[in-house]
C-alpha positions in Angstrom: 43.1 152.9 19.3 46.6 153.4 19.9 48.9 150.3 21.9 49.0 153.3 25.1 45.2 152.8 25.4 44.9 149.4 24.8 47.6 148.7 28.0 45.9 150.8 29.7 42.4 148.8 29.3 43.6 145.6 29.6 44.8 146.5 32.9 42.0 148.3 34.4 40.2 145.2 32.5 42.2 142.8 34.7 41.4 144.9 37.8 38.1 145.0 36.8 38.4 140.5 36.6 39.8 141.1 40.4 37.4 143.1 41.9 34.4 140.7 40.1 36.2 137.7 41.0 35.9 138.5 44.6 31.8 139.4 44.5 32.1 135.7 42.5 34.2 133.8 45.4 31.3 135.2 47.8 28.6 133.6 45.7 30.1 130.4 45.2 31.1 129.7 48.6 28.2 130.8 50.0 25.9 128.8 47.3 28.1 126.5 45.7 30.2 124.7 48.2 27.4 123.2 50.9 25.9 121.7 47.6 29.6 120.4 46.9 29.7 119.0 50.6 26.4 117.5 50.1 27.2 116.0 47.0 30.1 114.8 48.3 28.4 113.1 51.5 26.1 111.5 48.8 28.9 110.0 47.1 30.8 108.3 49.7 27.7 107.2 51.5 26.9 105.0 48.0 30.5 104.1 47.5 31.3 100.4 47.4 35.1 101.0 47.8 36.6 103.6 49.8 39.6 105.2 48.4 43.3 106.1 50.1 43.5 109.6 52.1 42.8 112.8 50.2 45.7 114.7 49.0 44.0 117.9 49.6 41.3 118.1 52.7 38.3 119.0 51.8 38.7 122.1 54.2 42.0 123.5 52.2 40.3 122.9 48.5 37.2 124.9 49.9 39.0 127.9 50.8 42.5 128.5 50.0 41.5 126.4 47.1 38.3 127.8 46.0 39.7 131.7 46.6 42.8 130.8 44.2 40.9 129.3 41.4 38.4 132.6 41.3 40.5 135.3 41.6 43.3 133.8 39.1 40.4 133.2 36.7 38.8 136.7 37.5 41.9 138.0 36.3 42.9 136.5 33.3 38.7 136.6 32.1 39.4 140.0 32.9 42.6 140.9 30.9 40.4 138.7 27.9 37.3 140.5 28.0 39.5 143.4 27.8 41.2 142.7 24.8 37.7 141.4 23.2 36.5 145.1 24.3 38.8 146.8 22.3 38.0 144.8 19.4 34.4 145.7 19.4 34.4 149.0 20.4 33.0 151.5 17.9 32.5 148.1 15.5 28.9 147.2 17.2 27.2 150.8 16.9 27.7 153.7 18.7 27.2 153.2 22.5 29.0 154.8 25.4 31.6 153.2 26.8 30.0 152.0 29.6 27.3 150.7 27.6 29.8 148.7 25.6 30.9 147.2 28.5 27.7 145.9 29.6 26.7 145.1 26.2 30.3 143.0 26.1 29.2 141.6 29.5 26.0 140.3 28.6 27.0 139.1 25.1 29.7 137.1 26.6 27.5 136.0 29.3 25.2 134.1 26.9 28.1 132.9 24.3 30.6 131.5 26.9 28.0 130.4 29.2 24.3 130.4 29.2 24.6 128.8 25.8 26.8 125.8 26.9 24.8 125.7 30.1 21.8 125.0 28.9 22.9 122.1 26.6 25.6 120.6 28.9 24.6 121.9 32.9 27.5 121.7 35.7 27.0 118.2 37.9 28.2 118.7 41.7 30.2 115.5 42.8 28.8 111.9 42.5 26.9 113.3 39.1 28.5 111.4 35.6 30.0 108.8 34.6 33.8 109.1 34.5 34.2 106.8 31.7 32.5 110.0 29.1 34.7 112.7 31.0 36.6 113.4 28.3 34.2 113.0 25.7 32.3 115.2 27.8 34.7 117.5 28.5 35.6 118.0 24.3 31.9 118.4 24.0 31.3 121.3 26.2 33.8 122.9 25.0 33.0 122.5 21.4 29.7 124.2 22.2 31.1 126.9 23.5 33.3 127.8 20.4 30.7 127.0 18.4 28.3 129.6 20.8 31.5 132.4 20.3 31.9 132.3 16.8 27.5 132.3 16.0 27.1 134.8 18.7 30.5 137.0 15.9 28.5 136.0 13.4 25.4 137.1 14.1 27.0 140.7 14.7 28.3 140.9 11.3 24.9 139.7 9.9 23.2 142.1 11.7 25.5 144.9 10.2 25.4 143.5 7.0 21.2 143.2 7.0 20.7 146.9 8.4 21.2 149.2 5.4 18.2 146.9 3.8 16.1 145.4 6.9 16.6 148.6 9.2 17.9 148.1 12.1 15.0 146.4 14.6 14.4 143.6 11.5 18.2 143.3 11.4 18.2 142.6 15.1 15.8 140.2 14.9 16.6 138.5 11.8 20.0 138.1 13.6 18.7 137.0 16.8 16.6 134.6 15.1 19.2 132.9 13.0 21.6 132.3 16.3 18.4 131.0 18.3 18.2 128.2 15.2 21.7 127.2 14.5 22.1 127.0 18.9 18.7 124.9 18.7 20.1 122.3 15.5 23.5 122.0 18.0 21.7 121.2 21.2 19.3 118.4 18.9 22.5 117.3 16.8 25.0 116.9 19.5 24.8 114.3 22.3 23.0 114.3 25.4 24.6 112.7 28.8 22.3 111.7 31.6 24.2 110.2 34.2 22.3 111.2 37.5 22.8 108.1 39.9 19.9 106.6 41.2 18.5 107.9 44.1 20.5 111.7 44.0 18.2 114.5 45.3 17.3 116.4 42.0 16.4 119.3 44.5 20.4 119.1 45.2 21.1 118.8 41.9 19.0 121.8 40.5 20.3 123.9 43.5 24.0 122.9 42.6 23.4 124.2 38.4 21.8 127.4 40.2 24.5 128.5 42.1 26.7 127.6 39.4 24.6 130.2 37.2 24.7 132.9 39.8 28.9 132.4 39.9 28.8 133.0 36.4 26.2 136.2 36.4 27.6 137.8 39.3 31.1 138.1 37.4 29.9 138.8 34.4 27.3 141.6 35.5 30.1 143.1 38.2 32.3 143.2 35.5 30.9 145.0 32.7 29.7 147.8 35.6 33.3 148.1 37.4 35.4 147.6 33.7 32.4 150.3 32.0 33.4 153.4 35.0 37.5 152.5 34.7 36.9 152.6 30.6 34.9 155.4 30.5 37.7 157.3 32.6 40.2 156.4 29.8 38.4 156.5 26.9 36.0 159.9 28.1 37.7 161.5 31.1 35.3 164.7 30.6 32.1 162.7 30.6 33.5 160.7 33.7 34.7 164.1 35.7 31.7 165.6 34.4 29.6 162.6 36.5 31.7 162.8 39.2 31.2 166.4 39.9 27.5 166.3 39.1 27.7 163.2 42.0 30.3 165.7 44.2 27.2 168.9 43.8 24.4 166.6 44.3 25.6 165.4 47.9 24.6 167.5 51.0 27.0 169.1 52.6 26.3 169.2 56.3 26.3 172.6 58.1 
């Protein structure tokens, strides 16, 4: 893959981060910020001392704020996912390329997040102990290199156990080795627990879920929008050939 096409993905790949940061930004301040609020009420309605005056209102960091965050981070997962695209392409069989980029999407999905998720959840406000914040903090993101490089290394052990296994058994030898060395992480690393005493754990399960759908939304609507602008660099006949199939297929009125 010459440098030409590589520019040329990473910035369709960082339009792509745009476009699924936005569908994100919906999500999350639709579900994610009246948890925050309520979180937020919890916490000063149990606080013994009141602090000095924000510096940011709570209106500003929820929109202007909120939108900012996303869409920069949209972008620059975008121009990353990109870059981890051309990588893989052609290297983890021979699929399509919009099938690599939901492939990428859903791989990623699991590594970068789903994996740490499911050891170390997101806490709303009033949730942990900011004493282990930066213990915390190292933690989760030690699980999620540690998810990045098993979820590389399972690739190249499943490539390296096809020519003997055959390519299901491959797969699922694979798939079984990542599921144990995830499982010895989760039971060898430390757990936190630092729900305060009388937080609503309806709250705090509906908090972790929107922070999943965040994090599937812009995943999913990423590997769909960056698959159709790839395919139109990397196989502009298949792509005009879909397009005019899609052009012959609509009625035309009379």
């Amino acid at each position: 893959m010459n440098s030409a096409t590589v520019r040329n993905l990473l910035v369709r790949g960082m339009l792509a981060g745009l476009a699924a940061g936005l569908l994100a930004l919906v999500v999350a301040y639709f579900l994610g910020e009246p948890r925050v609020d309520q979180a937020i009420a919890f916490e000063e309605a149990h606080a013994h001392e009141h602090g000095g005056e924000e510096l940011v209102s709570r209106t500003l960091q929820s929109t202007a704020g909120l939108s900012t965050g996303v869409l920069v981070y949209g972008v620059a997962f975008g121009g990353i996912a990109a870059l981890a695209y051309c990588f893989a392409l052609g290297r983890t069989g021979r699929f399509g390329p919009r099938a690599s980029a939901l492939l990428l999407a859903a791989a990623g999905l699991v590594a970068v997040y789903v994996v740490p998720f499911l050891k170390y959840p997101a806490n709303p406000p009033a949730v942990g102990d900011p004493d282990t914040l930066d213990q915390r903090t190292t933690l989760y993101f030690l699980m999620v290199v540690l998810s990045v490089l098993l979820a590389v290394g399972t690739v190249i052990l499943g490539k390296r156990l096809a020519p003997r296994l055959g390519n299901w058994n491959a797969t699922v030898a694979a798939g079984a080795f990542f599921v144990l060395v995830v499982g010895l992480a989760y039971a060898l690393l430390p757990s936190y627990n630092n729900v305060p005493e009388g937080f609503p754990a309806t709250l705090l399960w509906q908090y972790r879920l929107a922070a999943l759908a965040v994090q599937v939304t812009l995943w999913t609507a990423y590997g769909l929008l960056f698959g159709l602008l790839a395919e139109r660099v990397l196989a502009p006949r298949t792509a005009a050939g879909r397009e005019g199939a899609a052009a012959r297929a609509t009625p035309v009125p009379h």
